[in-house]
N, C-alpha and C positions, 0 to 999 in steps of 0.2 A: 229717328234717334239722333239725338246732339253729341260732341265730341264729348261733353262732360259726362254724357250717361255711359257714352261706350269706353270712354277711362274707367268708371266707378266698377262695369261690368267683368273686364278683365281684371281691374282688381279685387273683386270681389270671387271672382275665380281662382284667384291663385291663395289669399289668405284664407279661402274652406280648406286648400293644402297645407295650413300652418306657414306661411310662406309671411314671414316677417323682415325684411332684410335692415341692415344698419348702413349698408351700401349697396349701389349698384356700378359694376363694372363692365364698360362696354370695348367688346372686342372688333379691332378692326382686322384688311385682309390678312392674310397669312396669320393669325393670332390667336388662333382658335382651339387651344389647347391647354388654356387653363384651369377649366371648371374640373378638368380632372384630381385637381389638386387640393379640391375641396373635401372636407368629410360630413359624411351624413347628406351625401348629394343626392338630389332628386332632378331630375330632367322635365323639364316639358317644350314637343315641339311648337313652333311658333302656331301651327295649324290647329291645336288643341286648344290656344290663349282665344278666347271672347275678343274678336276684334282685332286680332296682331295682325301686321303684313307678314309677307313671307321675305326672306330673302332672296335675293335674286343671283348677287353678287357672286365671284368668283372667290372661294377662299375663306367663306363664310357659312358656318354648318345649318344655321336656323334654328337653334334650341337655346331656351333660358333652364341658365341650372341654377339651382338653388342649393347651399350648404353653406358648411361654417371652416373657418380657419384662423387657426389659434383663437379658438371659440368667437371669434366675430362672423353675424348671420350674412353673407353675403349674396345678391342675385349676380349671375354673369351672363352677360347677351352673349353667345358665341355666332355674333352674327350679326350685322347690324342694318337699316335699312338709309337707301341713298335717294336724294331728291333724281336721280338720273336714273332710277328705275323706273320712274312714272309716279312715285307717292307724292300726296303735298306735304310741307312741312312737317303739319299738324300729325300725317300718318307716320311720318320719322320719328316724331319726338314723343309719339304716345305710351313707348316704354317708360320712358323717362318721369313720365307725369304720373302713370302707374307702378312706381316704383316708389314713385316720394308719399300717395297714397297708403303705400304698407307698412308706408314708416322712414325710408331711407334719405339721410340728411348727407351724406356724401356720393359723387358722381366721379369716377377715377376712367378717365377714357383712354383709349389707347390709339393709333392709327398708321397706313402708312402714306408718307410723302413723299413729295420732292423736293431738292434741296437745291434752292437759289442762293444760298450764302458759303461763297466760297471758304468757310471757316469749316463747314461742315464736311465731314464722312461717310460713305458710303457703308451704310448699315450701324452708325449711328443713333442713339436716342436721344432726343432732345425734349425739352421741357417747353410748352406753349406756356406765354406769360402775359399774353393779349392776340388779340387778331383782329381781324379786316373782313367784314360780310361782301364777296362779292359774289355774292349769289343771285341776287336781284329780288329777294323775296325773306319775309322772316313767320317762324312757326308760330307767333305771337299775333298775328296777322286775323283780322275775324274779333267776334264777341271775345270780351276776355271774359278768362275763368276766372272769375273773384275768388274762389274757393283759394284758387292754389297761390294767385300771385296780383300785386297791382298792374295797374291796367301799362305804366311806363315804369319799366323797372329800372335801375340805376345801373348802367353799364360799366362805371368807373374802375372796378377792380372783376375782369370776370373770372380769373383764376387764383384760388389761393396762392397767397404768399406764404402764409405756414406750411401748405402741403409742399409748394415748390423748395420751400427751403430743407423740409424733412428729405424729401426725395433728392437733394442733392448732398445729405450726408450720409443715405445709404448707397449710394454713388461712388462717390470718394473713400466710403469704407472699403469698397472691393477693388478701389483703386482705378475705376473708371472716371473719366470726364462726363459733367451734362452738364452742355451749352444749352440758355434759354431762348426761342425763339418768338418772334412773331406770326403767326402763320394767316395767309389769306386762303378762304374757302373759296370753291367753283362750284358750278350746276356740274359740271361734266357732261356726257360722260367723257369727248374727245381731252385729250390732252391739250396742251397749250403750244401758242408758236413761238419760234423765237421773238418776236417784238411784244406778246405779251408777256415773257418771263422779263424781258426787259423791264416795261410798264409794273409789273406787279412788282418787282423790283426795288426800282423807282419809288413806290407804294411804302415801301418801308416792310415790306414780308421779307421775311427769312427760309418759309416753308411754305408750298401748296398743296393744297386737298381737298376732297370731293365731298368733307364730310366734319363735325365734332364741330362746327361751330351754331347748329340747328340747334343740336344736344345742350349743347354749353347755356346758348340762349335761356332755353326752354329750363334748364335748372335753375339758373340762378334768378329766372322770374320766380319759380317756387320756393327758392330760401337756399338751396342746396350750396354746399359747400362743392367745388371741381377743382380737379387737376387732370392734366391732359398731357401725355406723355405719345411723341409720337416717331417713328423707326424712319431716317430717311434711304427712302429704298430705289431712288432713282437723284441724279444728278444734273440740274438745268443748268448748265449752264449755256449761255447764246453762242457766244462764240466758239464751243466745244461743244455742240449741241449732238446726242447719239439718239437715233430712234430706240424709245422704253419700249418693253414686251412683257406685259402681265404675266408672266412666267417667270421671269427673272426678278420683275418688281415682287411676288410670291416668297421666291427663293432667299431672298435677303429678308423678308418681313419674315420667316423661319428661323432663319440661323440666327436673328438677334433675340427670335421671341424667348429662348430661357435668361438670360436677360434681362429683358423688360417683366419679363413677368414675376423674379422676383423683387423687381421695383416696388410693381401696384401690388403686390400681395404684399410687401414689406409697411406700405402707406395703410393698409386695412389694421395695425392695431390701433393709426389716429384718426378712425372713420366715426 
């Protein structure tokens, strides 16, 4: 079986459950308490999807919910899957490619990072408005799927500008700040050293992460509109450099998530 038949298959699994979305929203660590907020939700674990990885990750439940809010059909990952768990690309981004199959033209991700730009806050949201693949590998990589996307897709713009600018006037309605960043991706799963936060730096990143830039790819090969909002929950800086503990990275990606989460559920009536 080919990556295209085992996309077709779990989406062919999920719309026998009426499963239509107009978006898909992907939850990172600590973040995973949205779908609650859906109505007319239905669950399914990733182990029931034709095909899904499982989650592995800390922080991350493993179920895609399905429902509506303020009647737009929404899917949400409560969980998402990391090239440092052992998947390849292609196995990270197969929600994604399966989502746009059921119909879903918007991708709203969420995550958490670290923050190399001393402008930034600790538990913070900021708005990705380009990024830096330093992963060494892209989901796009192998036969392409004609179906979904051309074979070189145009990278020049990979995140809305409309979404970034909506989501910064439901921001400032509540009277919070969101700074736009850059962000560069990692394989992970280690963390980074001080002369790489330096180098990536240098690089022109403002954030790092282990993740959203496979996703981001793999969208807007297939057409999809994104926005990428993401919690910075730890603080690199070199010269101040404090050992992170997934615990504490956790603890921040919570206390900001009511928050963000009426962000991306705010961006869902322009999905």
């Amino acid at each position: 079986m080919n990556e295209a038949q085992r996309i077709q298959a779990a989406a062919e699994f999920l719309r026998a459950h009426a499963v239509a979305p107009r978006a898909l929203i992907v939850l990172g660590t600590g973040l995973g308490g949205m779908g609650e907020r859906l109505e007319e939700r239905r669950a399914f674990d990733y182990g029931d999807i034709p095909h899904f990885p499982q989650s592995t990750a800390p922080g991350h439940a493993g179920q895609l919910v399905y429902g509506t809010y303020e009647g737009v059909p929404a899917l949400i990952m409560e969980g998402r899957f990391h090239y440092y768990e052992g998947y390849t690309l292609a196995e990270v981004v197969r929600p994604i490619r399966v989502a746009r199959l059921l119909g879903a033209q918007t991708l709203l991700i969420t995550s958490a990072v670290g923050g190399m730009n001393a402008q930034y806050r600790l538990g913070e949201i900021v708005a990705i408005e380009d990024h830096i693949n330093g992963m060494g590998d892209s989901p796009l990589r192998g036969p392409n799927l004609d179906d979904l996307g051309p074979r070189f897709p145009d990278m020049s713009a990979p995140y809305s500008a409309r979404l970034i600018d909506r989501v910064e006037e439901l921001a400032h309605a509540n009277g919070d700040r969101l700074l736009r960043a850059v962000l560069v991706a990692v394989a992970g799963p280690q963390l980074e050293t001080r002369a790489e936060y330096r180098a990536l730096r240098q690089l022109g990143a403002d954030i790092v992460g282990m993740s959203t830039v496979p996703e981001n790819i793999a969208a807007v090969h297939a057409g999809m509109e994104v926005c990428a909002l993401s919690v910075v929950t730890d603080l690199c800086f070199p010269d101040a450099l404090e050992p992170a503990h997934v615990e504490s990275i956790i603890k921040v990606a919570n206390e900001a998530a009511p928050q963000l989460e009426n962000l991306v559920l705010g961006l869902l009536a322009h999905a």
